[in-house]
N, C-alpha and C positions, 0 to 999 in steps of 0.2 A: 311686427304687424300693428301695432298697438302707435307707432308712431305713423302710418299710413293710412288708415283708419280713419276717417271723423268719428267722433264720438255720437251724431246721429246717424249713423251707415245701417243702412235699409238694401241686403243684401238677398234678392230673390233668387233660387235654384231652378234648373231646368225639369226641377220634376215641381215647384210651384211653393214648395219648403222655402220660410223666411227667416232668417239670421240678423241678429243686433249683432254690434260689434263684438260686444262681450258673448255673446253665444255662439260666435262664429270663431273666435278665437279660443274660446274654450272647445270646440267641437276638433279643431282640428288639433289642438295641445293635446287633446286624451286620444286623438287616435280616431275617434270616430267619423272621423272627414280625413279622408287623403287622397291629396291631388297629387297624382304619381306623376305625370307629365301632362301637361298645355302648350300644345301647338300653334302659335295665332298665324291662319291663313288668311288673315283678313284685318287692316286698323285703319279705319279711318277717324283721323282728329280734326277738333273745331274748338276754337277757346275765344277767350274775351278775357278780361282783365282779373276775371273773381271767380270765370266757370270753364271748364273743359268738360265736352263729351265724347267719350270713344265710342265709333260703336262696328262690328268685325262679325266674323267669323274664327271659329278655332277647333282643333280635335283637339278631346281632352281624354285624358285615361284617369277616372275615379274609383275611390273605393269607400264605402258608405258602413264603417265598423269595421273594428280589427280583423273580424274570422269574414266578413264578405268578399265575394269574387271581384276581382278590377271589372269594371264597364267602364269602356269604350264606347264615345260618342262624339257626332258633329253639332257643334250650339253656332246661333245666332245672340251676338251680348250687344249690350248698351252698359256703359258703364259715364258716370258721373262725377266728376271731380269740382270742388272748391279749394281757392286761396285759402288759407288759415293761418294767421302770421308767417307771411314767406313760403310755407311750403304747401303744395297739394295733398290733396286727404282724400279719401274716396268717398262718397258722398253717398253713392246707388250703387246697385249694379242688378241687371237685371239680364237672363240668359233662356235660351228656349231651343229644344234639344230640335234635331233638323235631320230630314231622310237623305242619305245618298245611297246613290244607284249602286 
């Protein structure tokens, strides 16, 4: 994760919780983030030479600390990428949770 990452990644959640690199990797190293499965129904990409943005639809199945029950949810994301010597980093990513019928 840590090589995927830009080192300013500004990582918002679909309940509005924001994560740095370093706290988003430590949240999910101890356990207390876990993304049990992500389904992307939806990517659309656009780039240029230094920036790409996704931005889609996905079911996700989360679990928010070791003793919490999995939720299941539909998100709307935007996610952010830069070059960084050769390879892409994540830059943003920003998610907001969506009603299905």
């Amino acid at each position: 994760m840590a090589k995927i990452f830009a080192s300013d990644l500004l990582y918002i959640h679909s309940n509005g919780m924001q994560d740095s690199k370093e706290t988003l990797i430590q949240n999910i190293m101890n356990d207390y983030l876990d993304y049990i499965t992500v389904e992307l129904t939806q990517a659309d990409v656009r780039t240029t030479n230094q920036f790409a943005w996704v931005h889609g639809a996905a079911k996700i199945k989360v679990r928010n600390g070791k003793d919490s029950p999995e939720v299941e949810m539909s998100i709307r994301y935007l996610d952010i990428y830069k070059k960084e010597d050769g390879d892409w980093k994540l830059v943003a990513w920003q998610s907001a949770r969506i009603n299905t019928p």
